[in-house]
C-alpha positions as CSV (number, residue, x, y, z in Angstrom):
1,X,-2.3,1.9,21.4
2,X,-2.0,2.4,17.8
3,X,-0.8,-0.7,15.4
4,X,0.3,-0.3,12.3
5,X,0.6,-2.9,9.9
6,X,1.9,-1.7,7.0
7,X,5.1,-3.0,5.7
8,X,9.1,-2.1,6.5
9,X,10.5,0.3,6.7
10,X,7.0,2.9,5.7
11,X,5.7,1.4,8.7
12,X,8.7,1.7,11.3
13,X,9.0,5.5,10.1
14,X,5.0,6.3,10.8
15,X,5.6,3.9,14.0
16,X,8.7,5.9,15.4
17,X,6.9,9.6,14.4
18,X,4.0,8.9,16.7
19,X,5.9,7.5,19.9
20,X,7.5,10.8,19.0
21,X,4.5,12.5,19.7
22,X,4.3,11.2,22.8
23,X,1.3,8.7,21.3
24,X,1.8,5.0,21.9
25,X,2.4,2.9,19.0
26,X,3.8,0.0,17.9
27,X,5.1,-2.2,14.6
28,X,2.7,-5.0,13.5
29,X,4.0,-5.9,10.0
30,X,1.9,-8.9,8.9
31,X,4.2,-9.9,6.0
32,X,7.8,-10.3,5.8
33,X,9.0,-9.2,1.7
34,X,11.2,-11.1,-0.3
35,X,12.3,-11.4,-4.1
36,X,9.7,-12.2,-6.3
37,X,9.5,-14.7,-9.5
38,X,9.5,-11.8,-12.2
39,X,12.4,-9.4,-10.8
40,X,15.1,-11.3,-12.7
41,X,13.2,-11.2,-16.1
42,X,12.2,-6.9,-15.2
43,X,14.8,-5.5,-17.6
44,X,14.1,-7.9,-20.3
45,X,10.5,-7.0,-19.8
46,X,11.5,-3.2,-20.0
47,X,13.4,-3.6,-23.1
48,X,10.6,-4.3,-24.8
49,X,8.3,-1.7,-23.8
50,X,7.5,1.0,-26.7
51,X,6.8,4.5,-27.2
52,X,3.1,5.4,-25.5
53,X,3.8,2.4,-23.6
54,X,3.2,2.3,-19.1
55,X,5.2,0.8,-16.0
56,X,2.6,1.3,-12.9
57,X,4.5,1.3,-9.7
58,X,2.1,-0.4,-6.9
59,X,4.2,0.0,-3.7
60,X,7.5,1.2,-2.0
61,X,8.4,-2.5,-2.2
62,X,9.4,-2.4,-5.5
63,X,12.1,0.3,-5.5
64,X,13.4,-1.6,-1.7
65,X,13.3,-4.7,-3.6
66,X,14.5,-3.6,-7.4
67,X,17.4,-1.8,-5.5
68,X,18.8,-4.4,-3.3
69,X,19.4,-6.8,-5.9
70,X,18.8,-5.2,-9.4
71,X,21.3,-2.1,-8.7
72,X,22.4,-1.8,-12.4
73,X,19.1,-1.8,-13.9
74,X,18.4,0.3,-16.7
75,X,14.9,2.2,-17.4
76,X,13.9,3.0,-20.9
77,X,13.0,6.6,-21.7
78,X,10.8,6.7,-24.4
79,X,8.1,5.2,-22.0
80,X,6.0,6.7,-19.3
81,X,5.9,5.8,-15.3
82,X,3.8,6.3,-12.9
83,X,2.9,5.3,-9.4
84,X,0.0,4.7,-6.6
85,X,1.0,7.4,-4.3
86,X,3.6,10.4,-3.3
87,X,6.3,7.3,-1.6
88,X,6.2,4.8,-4.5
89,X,7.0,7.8,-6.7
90,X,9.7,9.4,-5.0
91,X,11.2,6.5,-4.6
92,X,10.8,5.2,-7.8
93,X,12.0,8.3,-9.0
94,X,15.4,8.4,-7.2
95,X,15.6,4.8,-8.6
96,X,15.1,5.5,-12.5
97,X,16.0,9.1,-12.8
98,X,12.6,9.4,-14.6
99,X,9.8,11.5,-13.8
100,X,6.5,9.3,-12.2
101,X,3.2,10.7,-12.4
102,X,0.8,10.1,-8.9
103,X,-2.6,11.2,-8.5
104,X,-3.5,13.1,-5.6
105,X,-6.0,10.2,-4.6
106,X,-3.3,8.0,-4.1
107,X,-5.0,4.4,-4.3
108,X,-6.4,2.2,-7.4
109,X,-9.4,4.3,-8.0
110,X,-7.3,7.9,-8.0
111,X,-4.7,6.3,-10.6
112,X,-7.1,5.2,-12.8
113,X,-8.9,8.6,-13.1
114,X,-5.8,10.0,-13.3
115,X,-4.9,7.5,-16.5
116,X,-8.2,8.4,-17.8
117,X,-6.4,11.6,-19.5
118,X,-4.5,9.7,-21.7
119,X,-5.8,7.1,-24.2
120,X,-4.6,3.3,-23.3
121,X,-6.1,1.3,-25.4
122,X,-3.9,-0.8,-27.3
123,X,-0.6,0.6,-25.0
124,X,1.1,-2.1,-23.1
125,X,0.9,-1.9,-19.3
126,X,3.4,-2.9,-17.1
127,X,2.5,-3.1,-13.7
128,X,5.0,-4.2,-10.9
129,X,3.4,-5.6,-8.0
130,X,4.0,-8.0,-5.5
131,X,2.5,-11.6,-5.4
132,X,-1.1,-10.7,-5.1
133,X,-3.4,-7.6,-5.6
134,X,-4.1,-4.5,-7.5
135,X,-7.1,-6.5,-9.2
136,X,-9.1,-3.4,-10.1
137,X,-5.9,-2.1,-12.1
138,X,-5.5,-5.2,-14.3
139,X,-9.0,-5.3,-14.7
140,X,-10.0,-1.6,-15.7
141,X,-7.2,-0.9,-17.7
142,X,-8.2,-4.2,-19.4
143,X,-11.4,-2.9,-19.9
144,X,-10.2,0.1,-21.6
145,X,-8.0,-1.9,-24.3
146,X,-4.9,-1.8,-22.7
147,X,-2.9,-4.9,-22.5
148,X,-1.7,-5.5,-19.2
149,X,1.0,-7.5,-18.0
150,X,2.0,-8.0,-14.7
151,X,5.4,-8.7,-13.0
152,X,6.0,-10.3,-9.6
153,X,8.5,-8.1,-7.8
154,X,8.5,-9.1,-4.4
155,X,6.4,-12.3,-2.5
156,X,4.9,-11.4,0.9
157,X,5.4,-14.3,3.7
158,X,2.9,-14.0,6.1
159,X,4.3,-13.7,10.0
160,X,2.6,-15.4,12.7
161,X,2.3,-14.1,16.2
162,X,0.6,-15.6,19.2
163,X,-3.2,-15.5,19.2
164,X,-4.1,-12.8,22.2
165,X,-1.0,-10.4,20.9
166,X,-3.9,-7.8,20.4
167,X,-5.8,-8.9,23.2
168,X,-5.0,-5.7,25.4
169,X,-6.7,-2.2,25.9
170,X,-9.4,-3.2,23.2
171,X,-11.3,-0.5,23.3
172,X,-8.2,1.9,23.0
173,X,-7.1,0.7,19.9
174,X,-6.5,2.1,16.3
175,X,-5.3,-0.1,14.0
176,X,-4.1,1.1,10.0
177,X,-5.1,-1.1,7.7
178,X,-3.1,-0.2,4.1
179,X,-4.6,-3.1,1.7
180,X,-7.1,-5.4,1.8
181,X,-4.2,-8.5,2.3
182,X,-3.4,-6.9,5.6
183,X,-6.9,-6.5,6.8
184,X,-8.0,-10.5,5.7
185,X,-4.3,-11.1,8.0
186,X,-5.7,-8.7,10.8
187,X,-8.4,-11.5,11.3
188,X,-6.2,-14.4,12.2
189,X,-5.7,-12.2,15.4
190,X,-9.4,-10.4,16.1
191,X,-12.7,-11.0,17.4
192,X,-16.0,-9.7,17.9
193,X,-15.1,-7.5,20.7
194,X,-12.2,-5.7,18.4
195,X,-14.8,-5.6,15.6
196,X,-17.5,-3.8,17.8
197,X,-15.1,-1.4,19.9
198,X,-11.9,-1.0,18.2
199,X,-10.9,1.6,15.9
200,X,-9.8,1.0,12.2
201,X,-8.2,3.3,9.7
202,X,-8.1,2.8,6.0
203,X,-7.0,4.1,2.5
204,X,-9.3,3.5,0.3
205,X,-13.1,2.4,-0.2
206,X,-12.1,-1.0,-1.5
207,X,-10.6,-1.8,2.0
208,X,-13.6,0.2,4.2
209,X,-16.2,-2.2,2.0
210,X,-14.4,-5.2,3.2
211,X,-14.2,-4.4,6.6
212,X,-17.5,-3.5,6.8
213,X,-18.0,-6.8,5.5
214,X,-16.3,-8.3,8.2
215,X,-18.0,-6.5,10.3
216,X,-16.0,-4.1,11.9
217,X,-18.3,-1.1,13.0
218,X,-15.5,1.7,13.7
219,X,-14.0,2.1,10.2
220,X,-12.2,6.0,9.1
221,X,-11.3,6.0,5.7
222,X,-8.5,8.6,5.1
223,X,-7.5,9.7,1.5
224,X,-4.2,9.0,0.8
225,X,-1.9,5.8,2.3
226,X,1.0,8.3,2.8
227,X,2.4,8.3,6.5
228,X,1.8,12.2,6.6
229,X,-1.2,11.7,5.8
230,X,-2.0,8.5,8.4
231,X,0.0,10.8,10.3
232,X,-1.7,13.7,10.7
233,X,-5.5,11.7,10.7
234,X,-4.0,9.5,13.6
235,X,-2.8,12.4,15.6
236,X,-6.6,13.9,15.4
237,X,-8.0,10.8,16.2
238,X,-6.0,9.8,19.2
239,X,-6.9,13.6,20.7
240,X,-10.8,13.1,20.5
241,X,-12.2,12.7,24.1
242,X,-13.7,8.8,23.2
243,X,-10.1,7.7,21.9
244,X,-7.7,9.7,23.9
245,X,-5.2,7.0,24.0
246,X,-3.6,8.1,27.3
247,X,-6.4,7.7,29.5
């Protein structure tokens, strides 16, 4: 059985493409996503955004979120945008009607090498986030000069399910694990025994420290959180001969 965990609706998209390749799979979201404390003050804090000055996009959530209640909002021009990964872009993109910039490591660590080409010291940052992480942005970029502010777009509300809900097949399962938040949530509902035979897949090296951390001893680190990506790495996995899922 493959979980994933990653929010809606990224994660009921990768979710439905693999029971459509005939793999089972299933929706685990570990946080529910709701309006955040900043959205209502976003467009004041775009209006003051200047020339040379940055808007980060973190996450798909902020489009779904700036779009269902901010549908008249209005993006400056003279500033530059860019975005974690290929998703947040596009669909930050279809938002704004701006370009947004993504690096091809699309995590933290590949949009900072990627901001590395262009001086930031003194440039404002704006990054729009949910209620928690992204800590290595606001801290690098802080590093380098820049003064970063961060906006609250969207609150995650954890969801509880019963205890043994991953109890099952143990040693047939893959879980994908997107950000650190979800895998500290993932061990509300594990135990040694996933730890030791489970499988886990990851997006970045921030996440595969932790979980090696934790302890988990069958970690895969993929590049990119895209679902073609987790897609595509999933679809290998579940063929090898120790994780052939329909056995």
């Amino acid at each position: 059985m493959i979980v994933v965990t990653r929010p809606s609706p990224e994660g009921e998209i990768l979710t439905q493409r693999l029971i459509q390749a005939n793999l089972p799979a299933m929706h685990l979201p570990f946080f529910n996503i709701s309006i955040g404390d900043g959205l209502l003050h976003l467009q004041t804090e775009l209006n003051q955004l200047t020339p040379l000055d940055i808007v980060i996009v973190v996450s798909p959530q902020v489009s779904h979120i700036i779009k269902t209640n901010l549908p008249n909002l209005l993006f400056p021009a003279h500033i530059s945008y860019f975005a974690i990964g290929y998703k947040s872009a596009e669909l930050f993109k279809q938002l704004s009607q701006k370009n947004v910039s993504y690096p091809k490591q699309e995590n933290s660590e590949g949009l900072l090498q990627l901001l590395d080409l262009q001086p930031v010291k003194n440039r404002t940052i704006l990054i729009l986030r949910g209620d928690f992480g992204r800590q290595l942005l606001t801290e690098e970029l802080t590093q380098k000069g820049a003064k970063v502010r961060l906006l609250q777009c969207y609150r995650r509300k954890a969801i509880h399910y019963p205890a043994n809900i991953l109890n099952d097949y143990i040693n047939k399962q893959i879980i994908v694990i997107t950000s650190v938040e979800h895998l500290l949530q993932l061990d509300v509902y594990c135990h040694i025994e996933h730890k030791q035979h489970a499988y886990l897949m990851v997006t970045s090296l921030r996440i595969f420290a932790k979980a090696t951390q934790l302890q988990w001893q069958k970690v895969l680190l993929v590049d990119n959180a895209n679902n073609q990506t987790l897609f595509e790495a999933l679809i290998a996995l579940s063929h090898q001969p120790t994780t052939n899922l329909k056995n």
